[in-house]
Each structure stands twice: as C-alpha cells, then as structure tokens.
BAMARMI-827361 format. One record per residue (C-alpha): residue in one letter; chain; y, z, x; residue number from 1. Coordinates in pm, 1 decimal, m for minus. Layout:
BEGIN
(node "a"; "A"; (Y; Z; X); NUM) ...
***
This chain:
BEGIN
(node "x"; "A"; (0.0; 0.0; 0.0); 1) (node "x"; "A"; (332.5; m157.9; 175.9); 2) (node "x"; "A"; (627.5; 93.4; 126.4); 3) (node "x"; "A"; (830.8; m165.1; m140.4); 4) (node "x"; "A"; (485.1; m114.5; m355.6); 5) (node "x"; "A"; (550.6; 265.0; m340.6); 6) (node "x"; "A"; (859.1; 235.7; m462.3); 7) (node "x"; "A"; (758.1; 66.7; m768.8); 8) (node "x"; "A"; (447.4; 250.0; m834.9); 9) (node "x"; "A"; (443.3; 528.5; m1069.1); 10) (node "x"; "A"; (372.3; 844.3; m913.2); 11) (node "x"; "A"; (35.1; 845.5; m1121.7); 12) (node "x"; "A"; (m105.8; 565.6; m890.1); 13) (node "x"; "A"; (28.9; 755.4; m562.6); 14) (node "x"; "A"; (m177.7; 1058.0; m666.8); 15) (node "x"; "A"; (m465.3; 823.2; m799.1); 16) (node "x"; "A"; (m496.4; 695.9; m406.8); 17) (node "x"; "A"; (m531.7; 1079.4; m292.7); 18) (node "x"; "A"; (m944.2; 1001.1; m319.2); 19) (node "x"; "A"; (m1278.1; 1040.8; m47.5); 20) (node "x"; "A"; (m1136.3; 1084.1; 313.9); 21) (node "x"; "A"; (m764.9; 1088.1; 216.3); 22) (node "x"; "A"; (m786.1; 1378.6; m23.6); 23) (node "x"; "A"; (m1024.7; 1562.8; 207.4); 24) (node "x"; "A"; (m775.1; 1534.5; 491.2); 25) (node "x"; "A"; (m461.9; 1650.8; 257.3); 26) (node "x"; "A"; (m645.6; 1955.5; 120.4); 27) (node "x"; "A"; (m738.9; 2043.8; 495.2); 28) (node "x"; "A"; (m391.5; 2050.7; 538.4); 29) (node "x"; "A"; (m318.6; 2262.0; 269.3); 30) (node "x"; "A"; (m497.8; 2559.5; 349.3); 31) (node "x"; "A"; (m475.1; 2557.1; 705.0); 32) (node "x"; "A"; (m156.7; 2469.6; 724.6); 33) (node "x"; "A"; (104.9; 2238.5; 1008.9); 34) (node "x"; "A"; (m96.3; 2015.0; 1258.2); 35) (node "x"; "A"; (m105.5; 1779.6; 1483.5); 36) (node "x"; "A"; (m359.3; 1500.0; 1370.1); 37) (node "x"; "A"; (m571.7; 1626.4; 1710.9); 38) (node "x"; "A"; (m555.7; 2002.3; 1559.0); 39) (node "x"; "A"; (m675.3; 1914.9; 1254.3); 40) (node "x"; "A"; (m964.5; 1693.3; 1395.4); 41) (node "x"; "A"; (m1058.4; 1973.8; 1525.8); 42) (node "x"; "A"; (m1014.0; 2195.2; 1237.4); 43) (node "x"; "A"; (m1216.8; 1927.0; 1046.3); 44) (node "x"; "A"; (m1485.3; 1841.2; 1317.0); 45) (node "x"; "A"; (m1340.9; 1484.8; 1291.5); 46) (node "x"; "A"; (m1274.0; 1212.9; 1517.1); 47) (node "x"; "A"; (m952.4; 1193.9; 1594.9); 48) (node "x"; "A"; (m965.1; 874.7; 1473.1); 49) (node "x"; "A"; (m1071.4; 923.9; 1131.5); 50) (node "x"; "A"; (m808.1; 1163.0; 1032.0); 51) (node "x"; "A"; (m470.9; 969.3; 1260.7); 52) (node "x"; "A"; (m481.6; 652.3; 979.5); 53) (node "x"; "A"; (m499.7; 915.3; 676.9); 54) (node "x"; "A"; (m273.1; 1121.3; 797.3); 55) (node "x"; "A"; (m10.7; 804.9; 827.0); 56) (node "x"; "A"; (m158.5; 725.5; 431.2); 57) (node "x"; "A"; (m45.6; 1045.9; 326.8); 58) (node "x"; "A"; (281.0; 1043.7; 521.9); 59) (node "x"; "A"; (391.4; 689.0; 320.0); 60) (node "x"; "A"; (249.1; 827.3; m7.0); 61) (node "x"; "A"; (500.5; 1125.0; 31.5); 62) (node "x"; "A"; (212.2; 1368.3; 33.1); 63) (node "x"; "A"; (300.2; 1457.9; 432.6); 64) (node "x"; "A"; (568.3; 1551.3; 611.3); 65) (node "x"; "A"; (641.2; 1529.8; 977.5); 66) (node "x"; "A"; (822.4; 1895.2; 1009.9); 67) (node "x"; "A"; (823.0; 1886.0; 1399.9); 68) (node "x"; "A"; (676.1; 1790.2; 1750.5); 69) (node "x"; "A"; (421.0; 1902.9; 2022.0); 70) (node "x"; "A"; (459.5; 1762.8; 2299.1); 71) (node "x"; "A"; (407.1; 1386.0; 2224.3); 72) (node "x"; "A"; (266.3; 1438.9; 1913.6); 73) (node "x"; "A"; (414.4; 1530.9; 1552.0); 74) (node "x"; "A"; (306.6; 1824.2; 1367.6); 75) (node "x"; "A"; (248.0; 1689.4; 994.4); 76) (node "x"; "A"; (239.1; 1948.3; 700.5); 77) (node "x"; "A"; (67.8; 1883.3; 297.0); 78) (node "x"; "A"; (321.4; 1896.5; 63.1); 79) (node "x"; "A"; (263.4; 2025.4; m292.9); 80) (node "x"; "A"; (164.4; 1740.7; m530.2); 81) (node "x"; "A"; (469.6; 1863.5; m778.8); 82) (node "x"; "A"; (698.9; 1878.9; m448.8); 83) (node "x"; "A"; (613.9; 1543.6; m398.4); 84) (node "x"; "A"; (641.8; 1420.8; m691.5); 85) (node "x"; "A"; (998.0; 1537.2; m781.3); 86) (node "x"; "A"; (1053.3; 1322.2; m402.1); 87) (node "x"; "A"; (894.9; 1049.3; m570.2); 88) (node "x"; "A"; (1111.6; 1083.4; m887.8); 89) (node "x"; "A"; (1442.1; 1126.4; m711.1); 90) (node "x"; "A"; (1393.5; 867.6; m474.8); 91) (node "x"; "A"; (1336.9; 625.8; m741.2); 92) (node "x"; "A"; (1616.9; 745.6; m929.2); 93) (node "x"; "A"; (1875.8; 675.0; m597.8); 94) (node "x"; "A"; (1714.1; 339.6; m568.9); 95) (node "x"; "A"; (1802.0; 229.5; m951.1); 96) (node "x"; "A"; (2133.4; 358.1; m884.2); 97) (node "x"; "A"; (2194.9; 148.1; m560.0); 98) (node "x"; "A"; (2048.4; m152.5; m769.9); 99) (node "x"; "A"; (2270.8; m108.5; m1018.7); 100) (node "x"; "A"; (2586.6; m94.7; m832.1); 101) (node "x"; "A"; (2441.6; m399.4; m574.7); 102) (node "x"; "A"; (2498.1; m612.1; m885.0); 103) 
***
C-alpha cells in the first residue's frame, strides 16, 4: 500500500491490513514496549529480517512511531489503534482542507 492509497483508505482497511506477521509484530510492541527492530527480533526470536519490513508496514499504516535513535538505528514504538486512528482522521481532514483551498 503506496502512501497516496493511505490517504484515501478508510481507516477500516488500515486496521484490516494489521493481520499474520504484521499484527504479531505490533502487539509485540505493545506490551514490551520502544525498540529497535534488532531488540525486538530478539524479543520475538525473529530474524531480523522478518520483523525490519513490518515494522516499516506499520510505520506507513500510522500504527508506529519512530520516537527516537540508538545509535544508527531508530527506536519504533505501537501506537494505540484509537491513537492512530484519530491521526488517520485528522490527517485526512488537513488534506480536504488543502484540496479545497488548492482549487
């Protein structure tokens, strides 16, 4: 999902793509709190690998946040599906607006 199809998605099909590996990864994050994606391979007794691309899924779907860094490396945190969804709802809201007064 590019980010211009986020934007016109309703939030229902964001949190419909929170399924298998994704949703696994999120809740992870949830109760264990900020990681890097190494940390929470580890956490998970994943590859490294496997949790990097859905951690980047969950960062466009507005489910992550990047709240700082260690070393090289971000430290990504879940956010709470109603947080994000108020995001979701806001940001959609500013981008109507901007259309509106482009025209």
């Amino acid at each position: 999902m590019k980010p211009v199809d986020i934007r016109n998605a309703a939030f229902a099909e964001i949190e419909g793509r929170l399924e298998g590996d994704r949703r696994e990864v999120y809740e992870t994050m949830r109760r264990t709190g900020p990681a890097t994606t190494r940390t929470l391979a580890e956490r998970m007794q994943w590859d490294p690998l496997s949790v990097r691309p859905r951690v980047t899924e969950l960062y466009q779907l507005g489910l992550v946040i990047l709240t700082g860094r260690e070393g090289r490396e971000g430290v990504y945190m879940a956010v709470p599906i109603s947080e994000a969804r108020d995001q979701f709802l806001m940001a959609k809201a500013l981008h109507a607006e901007q259309m509106r007064l482009a025209v």
